[in-house]
Structures are given as C-alpha cells and as structure tokens.
C-alpha positions as CSV (number, residue, x, y, z in Angstrom):
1,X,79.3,112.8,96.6
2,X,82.1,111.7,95.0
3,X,80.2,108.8,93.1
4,X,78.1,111.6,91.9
5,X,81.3,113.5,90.3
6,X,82.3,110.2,88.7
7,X,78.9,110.1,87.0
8,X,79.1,113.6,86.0
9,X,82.7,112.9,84.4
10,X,81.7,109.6,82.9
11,X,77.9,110.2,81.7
12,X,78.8,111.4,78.4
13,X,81.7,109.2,77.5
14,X,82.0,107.6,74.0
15,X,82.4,104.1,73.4
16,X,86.0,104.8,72.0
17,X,86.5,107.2,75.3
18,X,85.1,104.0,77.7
19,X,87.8,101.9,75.6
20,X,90.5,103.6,76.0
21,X,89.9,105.0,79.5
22,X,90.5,101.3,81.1
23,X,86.6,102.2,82.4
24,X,85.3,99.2,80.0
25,X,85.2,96.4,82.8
26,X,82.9,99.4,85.0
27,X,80.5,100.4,82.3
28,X,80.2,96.5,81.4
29,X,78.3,96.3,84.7
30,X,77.2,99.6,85.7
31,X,77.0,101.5,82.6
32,X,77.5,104.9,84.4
33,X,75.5,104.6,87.0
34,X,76.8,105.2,90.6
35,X,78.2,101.8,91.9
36,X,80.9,102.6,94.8
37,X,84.1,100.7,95.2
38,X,87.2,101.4,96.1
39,X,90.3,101.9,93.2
40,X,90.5,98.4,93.2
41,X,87.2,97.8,92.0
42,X,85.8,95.9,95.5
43,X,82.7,96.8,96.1
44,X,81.4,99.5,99.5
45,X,80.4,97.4,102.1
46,X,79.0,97.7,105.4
47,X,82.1,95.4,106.9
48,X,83.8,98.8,106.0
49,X,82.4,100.0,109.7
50,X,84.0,98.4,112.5
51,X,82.3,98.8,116.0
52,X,84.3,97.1,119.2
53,X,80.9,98.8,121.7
54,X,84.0,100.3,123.8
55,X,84.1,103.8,123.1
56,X,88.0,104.4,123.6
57,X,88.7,101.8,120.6
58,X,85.2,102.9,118.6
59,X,86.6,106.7,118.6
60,X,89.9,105.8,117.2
61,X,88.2,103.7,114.4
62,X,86.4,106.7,113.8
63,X,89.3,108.9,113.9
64,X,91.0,106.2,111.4
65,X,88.4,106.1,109.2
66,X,88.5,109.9,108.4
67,X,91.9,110.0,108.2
68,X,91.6,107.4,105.7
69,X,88.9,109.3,103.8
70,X,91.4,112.9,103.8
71,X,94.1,110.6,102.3
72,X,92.1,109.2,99.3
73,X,91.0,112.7,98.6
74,X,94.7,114.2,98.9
75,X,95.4,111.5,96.2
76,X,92.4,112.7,93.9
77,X,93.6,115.9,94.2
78,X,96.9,114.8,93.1
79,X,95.8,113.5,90.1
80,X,92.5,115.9,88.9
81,X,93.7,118.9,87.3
82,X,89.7,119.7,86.3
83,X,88.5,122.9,88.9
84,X,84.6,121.3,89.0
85,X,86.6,118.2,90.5
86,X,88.8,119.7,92.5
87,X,86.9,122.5,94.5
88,X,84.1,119.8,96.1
89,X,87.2,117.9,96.9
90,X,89.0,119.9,98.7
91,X,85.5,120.8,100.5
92,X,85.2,116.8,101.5
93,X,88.8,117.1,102.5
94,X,88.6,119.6,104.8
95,X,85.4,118.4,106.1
96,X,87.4,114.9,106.9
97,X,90.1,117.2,108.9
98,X,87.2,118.8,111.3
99,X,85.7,115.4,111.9
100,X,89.3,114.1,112.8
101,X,89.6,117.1,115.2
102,X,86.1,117.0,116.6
103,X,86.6,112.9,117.3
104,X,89.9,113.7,118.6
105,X,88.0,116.5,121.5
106,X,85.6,113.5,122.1
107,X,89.0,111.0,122.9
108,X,90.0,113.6,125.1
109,X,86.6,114.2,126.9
110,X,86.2,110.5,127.4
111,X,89.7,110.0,128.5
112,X,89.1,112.7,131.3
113,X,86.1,111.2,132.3
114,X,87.8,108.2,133.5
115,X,90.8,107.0,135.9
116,X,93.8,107.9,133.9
117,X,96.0,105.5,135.8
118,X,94.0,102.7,134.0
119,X,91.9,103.4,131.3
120,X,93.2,100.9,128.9
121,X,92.9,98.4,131.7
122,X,88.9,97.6,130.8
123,X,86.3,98.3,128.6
124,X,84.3,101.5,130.4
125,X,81.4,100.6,128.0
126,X,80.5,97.4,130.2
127,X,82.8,97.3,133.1
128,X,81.4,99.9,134.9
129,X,82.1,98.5,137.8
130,X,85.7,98.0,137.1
131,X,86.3,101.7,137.0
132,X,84.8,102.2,140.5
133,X,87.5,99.6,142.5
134,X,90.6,100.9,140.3
C-alpha cells in the first residue's frame, strides 16, 4: 500500500521535479514503478522475516515487527502534510496497533498454556516432553 502511494505521488513527476527531489538515483532504475526498500534504498527482502519454530520467541518477532511498521508510519506522518497521504496512513497505523495487541493476547494465551515456573526454560514447540517432567 504504501508503494502504491509513492507511485501515485511520483507518476507524474517532471524531469526537473525527479532532479531536484533527490528521486534521480530511484527513477534511474525503476522509473516509477513500485520497487520496495527501506529509506535507505536496500531492497524488501524475505530475510526481513525471522522464524526461531518456537512460538514464545516467533510471537515477539511478530510483535516487533509491527511495532516497527507503526513507527515508520508515525515518522511518514511527521513529515506528509498531503490529506490523500496521510488518511491511509493513519489507517495502516492503527491497523499495526490492533495486530500488536492481538499478538500480544496470543503471548498471553500461550504463556497460560504452559508451566509458568519455566517457560523460558525450553522450546514448547519441540520439547514437549520437557514441559511434562518440569
């Protein structure tokens, strides 16, 4: 979504406008096609997702990543004065909030599934058996 809005802002730029915007190096390469990367110009990539298969650590890289995503959007916000901008924004930001809530009910509902005396101690993805004799 937001690679869409950056085509929508940029589809209709002038050569002088794509010079002076710093978005030369971009439009060099992409023209204004939708190419994700971060501010820093590196590329989306799958490494992005990181997955440990234990679901205590897997929730709270999930929990990262949205607070992550809520923070890039609080600084978009900072900078866009332009309403078309702004309102799906905030929509994407507030969507980030529920899923960091939502992932945060699922910590909790995992964590009460298991011995709270030791639930760091294993992984209760594959040590099943672990949980049983604690």
């Amino acid at each position: 979504m937001v690679s869409a809005i950056v085509y929508q802002l940029t589809r209709n730029l002038t050569e002088e406008e794509i010079q002076k915007s710093g978005f030369a190096p971009y439009f060099v390469d992409h023209t204004t096609g939708i190419y994700p990367t971060d501010a820093n110009g590196v590329p989306f990539s799958a490494s992005t997702f990181s997955v440990a298969g234990d679901a205590i650590t897997d929730i709270h890289e999930d929990m990262a990543a949205e607070q992550k995503a809520r923070t890039t959007y609080d600084n978009i916000l900072r900078f866009c004065d332009d309403p078309d901008v702004r309102d799906p924004i905030k929509f994407l930001r507030q969507r980030e909030v529920v899923h960091y809530q939502r992932f945060g009910e699922g910590l909790r509902i995992i964590t009460d599934h298991l011995d709270s005396k030791n639930f760091y101690a294993f992984n209760p993805e594959f040590d099943r058996q672990n949980r049983r004799k604690s």
